[in-house]
C-alpha positions as CSV (number, residue, x, y, z in Angstrom):
1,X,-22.3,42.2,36.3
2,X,-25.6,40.5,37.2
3,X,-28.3,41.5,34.8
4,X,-31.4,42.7,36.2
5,X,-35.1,41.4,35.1
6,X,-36.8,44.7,33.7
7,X,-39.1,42.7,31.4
8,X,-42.5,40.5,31.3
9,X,-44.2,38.7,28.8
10,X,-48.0,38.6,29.0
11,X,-49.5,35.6,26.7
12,X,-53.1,36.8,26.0
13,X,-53.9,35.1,22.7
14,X,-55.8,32.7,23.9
15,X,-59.4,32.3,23.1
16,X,-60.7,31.8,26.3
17,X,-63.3,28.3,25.4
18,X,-63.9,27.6,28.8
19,X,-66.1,30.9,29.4
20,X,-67.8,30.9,26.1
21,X,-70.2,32.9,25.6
22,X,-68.5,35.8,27.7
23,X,-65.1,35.5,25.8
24,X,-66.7,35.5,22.4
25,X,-66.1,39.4,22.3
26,X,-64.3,40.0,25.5
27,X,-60.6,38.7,26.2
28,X,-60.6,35.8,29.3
29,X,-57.9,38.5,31.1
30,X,-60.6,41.1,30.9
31,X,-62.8,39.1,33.2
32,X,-62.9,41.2,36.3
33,X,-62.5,39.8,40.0
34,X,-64.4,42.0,41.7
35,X,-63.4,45.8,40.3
36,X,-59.9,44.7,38.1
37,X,-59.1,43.0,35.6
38,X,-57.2,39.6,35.7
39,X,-54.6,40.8,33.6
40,X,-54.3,44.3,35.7
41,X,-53.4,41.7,38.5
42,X,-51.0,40.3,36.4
43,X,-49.3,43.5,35.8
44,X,-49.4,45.1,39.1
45,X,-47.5,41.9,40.4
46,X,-45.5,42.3,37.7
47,X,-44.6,46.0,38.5
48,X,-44.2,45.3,42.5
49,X,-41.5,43.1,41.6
50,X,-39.2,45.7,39.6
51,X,-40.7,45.5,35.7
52,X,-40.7,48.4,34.1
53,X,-41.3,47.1,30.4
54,X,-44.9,44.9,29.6
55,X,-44.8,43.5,26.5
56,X,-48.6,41.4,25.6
57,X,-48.5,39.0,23.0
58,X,-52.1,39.3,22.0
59,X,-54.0,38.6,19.3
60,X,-56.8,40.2,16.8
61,X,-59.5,40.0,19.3
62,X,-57.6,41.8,22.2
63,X,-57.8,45.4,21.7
64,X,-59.5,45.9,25.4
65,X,-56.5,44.8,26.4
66,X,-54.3,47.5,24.8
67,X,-57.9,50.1,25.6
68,X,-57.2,49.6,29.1
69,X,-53.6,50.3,29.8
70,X,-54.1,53.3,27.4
71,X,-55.1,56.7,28.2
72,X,-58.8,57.5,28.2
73,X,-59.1,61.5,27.7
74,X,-62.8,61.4,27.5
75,X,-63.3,59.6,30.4
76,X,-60.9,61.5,32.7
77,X,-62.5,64.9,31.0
78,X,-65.4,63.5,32.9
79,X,-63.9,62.8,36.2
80,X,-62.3,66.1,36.4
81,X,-65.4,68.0,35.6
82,X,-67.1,66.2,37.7
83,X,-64.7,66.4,40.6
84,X,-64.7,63.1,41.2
85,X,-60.9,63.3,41.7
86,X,-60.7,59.8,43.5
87,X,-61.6,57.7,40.6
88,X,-59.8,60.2,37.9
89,X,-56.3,58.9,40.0
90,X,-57.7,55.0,39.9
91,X,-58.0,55.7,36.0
92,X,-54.8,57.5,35.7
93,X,-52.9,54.9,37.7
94,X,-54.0,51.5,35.8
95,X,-50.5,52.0,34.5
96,X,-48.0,53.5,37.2
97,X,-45.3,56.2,35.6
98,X,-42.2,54.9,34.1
99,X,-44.0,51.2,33.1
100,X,-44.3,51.1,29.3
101,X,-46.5,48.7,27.1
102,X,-45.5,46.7,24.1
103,X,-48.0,44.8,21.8
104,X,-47.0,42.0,19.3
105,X,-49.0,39.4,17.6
106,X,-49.3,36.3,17.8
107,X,-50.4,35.5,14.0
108,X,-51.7,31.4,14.7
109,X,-52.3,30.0,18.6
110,X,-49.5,27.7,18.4
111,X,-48.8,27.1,21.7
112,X,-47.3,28.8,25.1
113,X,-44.0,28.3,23.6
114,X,-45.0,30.2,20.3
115,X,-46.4,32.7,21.9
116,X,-43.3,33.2,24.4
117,X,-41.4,33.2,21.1
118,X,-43.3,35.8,19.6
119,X,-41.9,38.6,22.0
120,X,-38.1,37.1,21.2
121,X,-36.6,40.2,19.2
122,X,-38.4,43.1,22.0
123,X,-36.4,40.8,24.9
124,X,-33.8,40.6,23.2
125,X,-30.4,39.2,25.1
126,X,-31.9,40.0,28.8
127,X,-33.2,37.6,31.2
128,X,-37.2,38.0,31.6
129,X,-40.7,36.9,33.4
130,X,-43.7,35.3,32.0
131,X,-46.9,35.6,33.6
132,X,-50.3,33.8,32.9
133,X,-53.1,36.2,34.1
134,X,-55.3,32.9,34.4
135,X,-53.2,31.9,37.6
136,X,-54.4,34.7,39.9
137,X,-51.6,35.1,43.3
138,X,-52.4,36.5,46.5
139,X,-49.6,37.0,48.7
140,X,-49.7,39.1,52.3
141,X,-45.9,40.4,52.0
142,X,-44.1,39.9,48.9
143,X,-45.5,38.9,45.7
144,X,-45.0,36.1,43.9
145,X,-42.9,37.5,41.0
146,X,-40.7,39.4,43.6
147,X,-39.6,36.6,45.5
148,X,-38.7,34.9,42.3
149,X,-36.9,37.9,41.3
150,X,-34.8,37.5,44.3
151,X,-34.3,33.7,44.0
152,X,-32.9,34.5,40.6
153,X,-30.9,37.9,41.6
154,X,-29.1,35.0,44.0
155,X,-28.8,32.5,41.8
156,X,-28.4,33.8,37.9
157,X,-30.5,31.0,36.6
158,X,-34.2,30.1,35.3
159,X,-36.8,29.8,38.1
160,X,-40.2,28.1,37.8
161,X,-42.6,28.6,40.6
162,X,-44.1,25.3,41.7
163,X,-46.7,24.0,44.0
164,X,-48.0,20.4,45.0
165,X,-50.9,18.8,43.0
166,X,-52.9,16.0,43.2
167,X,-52.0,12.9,42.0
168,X,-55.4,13.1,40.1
169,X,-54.6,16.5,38.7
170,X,-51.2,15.9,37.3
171,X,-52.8,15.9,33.6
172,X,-53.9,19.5,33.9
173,X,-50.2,21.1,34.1
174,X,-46.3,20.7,33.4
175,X,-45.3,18.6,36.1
176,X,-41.6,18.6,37.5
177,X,-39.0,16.5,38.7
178,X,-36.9,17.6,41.8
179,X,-33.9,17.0,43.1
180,X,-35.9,17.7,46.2
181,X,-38.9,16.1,46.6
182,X,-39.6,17.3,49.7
183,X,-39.4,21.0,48.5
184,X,-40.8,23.2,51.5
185,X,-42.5,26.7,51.3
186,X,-39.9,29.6,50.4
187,X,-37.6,26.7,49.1
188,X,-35.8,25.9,45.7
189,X,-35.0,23.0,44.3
190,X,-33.1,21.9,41.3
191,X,-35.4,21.2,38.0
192,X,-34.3,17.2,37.1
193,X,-37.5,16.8,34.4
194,X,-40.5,18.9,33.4
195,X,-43.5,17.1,31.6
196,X,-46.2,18.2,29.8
197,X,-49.5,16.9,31.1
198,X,-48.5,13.2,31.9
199,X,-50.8,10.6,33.4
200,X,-50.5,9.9,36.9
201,X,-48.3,6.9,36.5
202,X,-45.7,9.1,34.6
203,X,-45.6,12.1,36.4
204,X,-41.7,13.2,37.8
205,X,-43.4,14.2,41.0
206,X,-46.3,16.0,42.4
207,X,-45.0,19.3,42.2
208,X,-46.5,21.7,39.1
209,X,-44.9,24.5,37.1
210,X,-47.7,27.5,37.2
211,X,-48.0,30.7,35.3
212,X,-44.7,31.9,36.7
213,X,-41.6,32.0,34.6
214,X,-38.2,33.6,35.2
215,X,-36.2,32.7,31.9
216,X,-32.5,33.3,30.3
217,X,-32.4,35.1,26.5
218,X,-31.3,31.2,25.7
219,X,-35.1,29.6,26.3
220,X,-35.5,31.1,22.3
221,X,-32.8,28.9,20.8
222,X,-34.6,25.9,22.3
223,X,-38.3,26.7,21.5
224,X,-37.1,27.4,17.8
225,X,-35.4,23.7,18.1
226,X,-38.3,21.8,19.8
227,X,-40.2,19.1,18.4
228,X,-43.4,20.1,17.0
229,X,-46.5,19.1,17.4
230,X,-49.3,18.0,15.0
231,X,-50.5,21.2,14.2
232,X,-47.3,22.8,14.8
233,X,-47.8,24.1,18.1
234,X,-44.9,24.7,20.4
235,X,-44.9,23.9,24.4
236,X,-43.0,26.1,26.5
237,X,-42.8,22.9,29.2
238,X,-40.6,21.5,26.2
239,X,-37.8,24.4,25.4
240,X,-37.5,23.8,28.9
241,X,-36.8,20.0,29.0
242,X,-34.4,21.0,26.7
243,X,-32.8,23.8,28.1
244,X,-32.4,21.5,31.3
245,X,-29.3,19.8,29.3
246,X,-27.0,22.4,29.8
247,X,-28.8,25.3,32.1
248,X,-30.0,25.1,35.8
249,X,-33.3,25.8,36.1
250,X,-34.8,25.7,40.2
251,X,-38.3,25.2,40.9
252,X,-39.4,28.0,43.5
253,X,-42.3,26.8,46.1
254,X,-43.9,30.4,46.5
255,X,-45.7,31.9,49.9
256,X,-49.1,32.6,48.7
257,X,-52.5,31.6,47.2
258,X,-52.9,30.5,43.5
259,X,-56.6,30.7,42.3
260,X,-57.0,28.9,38.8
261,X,-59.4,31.6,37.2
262,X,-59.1,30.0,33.6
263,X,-61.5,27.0,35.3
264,X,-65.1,28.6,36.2
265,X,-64.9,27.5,39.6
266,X,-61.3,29.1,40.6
267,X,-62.5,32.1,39.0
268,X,-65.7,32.1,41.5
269,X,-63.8,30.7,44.7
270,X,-61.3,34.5,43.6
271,X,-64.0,36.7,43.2
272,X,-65.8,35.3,46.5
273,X,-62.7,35.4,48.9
274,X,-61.7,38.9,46.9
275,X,-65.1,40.5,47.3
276,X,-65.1,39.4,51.5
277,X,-61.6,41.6,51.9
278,X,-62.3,44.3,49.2
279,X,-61.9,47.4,51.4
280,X,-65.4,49.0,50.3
281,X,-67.6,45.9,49.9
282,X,-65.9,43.0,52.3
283,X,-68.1,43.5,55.7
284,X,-71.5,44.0,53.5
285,X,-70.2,41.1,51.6
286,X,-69.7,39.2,54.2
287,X,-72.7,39.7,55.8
288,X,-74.4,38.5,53.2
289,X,-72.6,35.3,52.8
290,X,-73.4,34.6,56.1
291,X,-77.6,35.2,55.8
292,X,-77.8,32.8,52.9
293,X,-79.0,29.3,53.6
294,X,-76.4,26.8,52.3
295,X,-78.3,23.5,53.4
């Protein structure tokens, strides 16, 4: 019987550096592009591709996160009063019916591994997702999630979505080796390799892992058996390598946009393009894009 992916792992821990100030009180998945939150993004991806469990391994800092995927009865008091039944519905619907939440700490930010780790015993023995709200996915049809969903409903294994780099870039992400290295759009390939941040000369490929995971329950017995690092911090890239031994893992080359919203400019270049097709705003927006001088 195939098993079916229900469940995805949110890591928000993270401290968010790169947007100091902003992120000294507010988590980085709280930033909004345009009228949402990253990590609402996230999730409604998340839900479009069949997951009915969330489970966010957070940290001390991130209780907007758990605020807003909670019930507000003052604020939809307010709405109702006030008959402003549009927006009460956009409040009730931040999480659809029959998605639940799960919170769990991660204690020390240890790593992507770690915090993958962390949500071990509320996975439990099922295959599952991981998605990093920093990597923002537009897609016109399917989204990115679902068609990995139905790579791995065909082939039962681990599936990494992927996408060509520069050769300057390769130090930024998990690069991986192919057994294709021609991998086209809609395409998998088998995983040969997966590096952590290597220099340009060592690189497998040009072809990066992003924040897209499908994984098998086994992923946990390799993170536990990884090397550590210096301050005992565990890389998800690694329980990979190692789960590459004796699992199949295929990097997926997705149909859609990826905007890097942990980096400052990705995060403007979303909330530009965003704001220009936001169905209230876009034309004004637009227009107003177009009057400014550039030169």
């Amino acid at each position: 019987m195939k098993a079916k992916i229900t469940k995805a792992v949110f890591p928000v821990a993270g401290l968010g550096t790169r947007f100091l100030p902003v992120t000294k009180a507010n988590p980085k998945e709280m930033l909004p592009i345009v009228d949402k939150p990253l990590i609402q993004y996230a999730v409604e991806e998340a839900v479009s591709a069949g997951i009915t469990q969330l489970i966010f391994v957070t940290s001390s800092s991130k209780h907007a996160i758990e605020n807003h995927f909670d019930s507000n009865f003052e604020l939809e008091a307010k709405l109702a009063e006030a008959g402003k039944n549009e927006w009460l519905e956009v409040v009730r619907n931040v999480l659809p019916a029959g998605v639940s939440c799960v919170y769990v700490r991660q204690q020390n930010p240890l790593g992507l591994g770690h915090a993958v780790l962390c949500a071990k015993d509320i996975v439990g023995n099922e295959p599952f997702a991981v998605l990093l709200a920093d990597d923002l996915i537009e897609s016109n049809d399917k989204s990115c999630l679902r068609q990995m969903v139905e790579v791995y409903n065909e082939l039962q294994s681990s599936v990494l979505a992927v996408q060509p780099v520069a050769l300057s870039e390769t130090e930024k992400y998990g690069i991986v080796g192919l057994d294709n290295p021609e991998l086209e759009l809609g395409k998998c390939a088998k995983v040969t390799s997966i590096v952590e941040k290597p220099k340009a000369k060592d690189a497998p490929s040009l072809f990066a892992s992003i924040g897209r995971y499908i994984l098998v329950p086994e992923i946990f017995y390799f993170l536990e058996n990884v090397n550590r690092g210096v301050i005992g911090e565990i890389q998800l890239t690694d329980g990979i390598d190692k789960m590459l031994l004796t699992h199949d893992v295929s990097g997926y080359r997705f149909h859609g946009k990826r905007y890097d919203c942990g980096s400052k400019s990705g995060y403007l270049e979303a909330t530009v393009e965003y704001g220009m097709k936001h169905k209230d705003i876009g034309e004004g927006f637009i227009k107003y894009l177009r009057g400014l001088n550039l030169d």
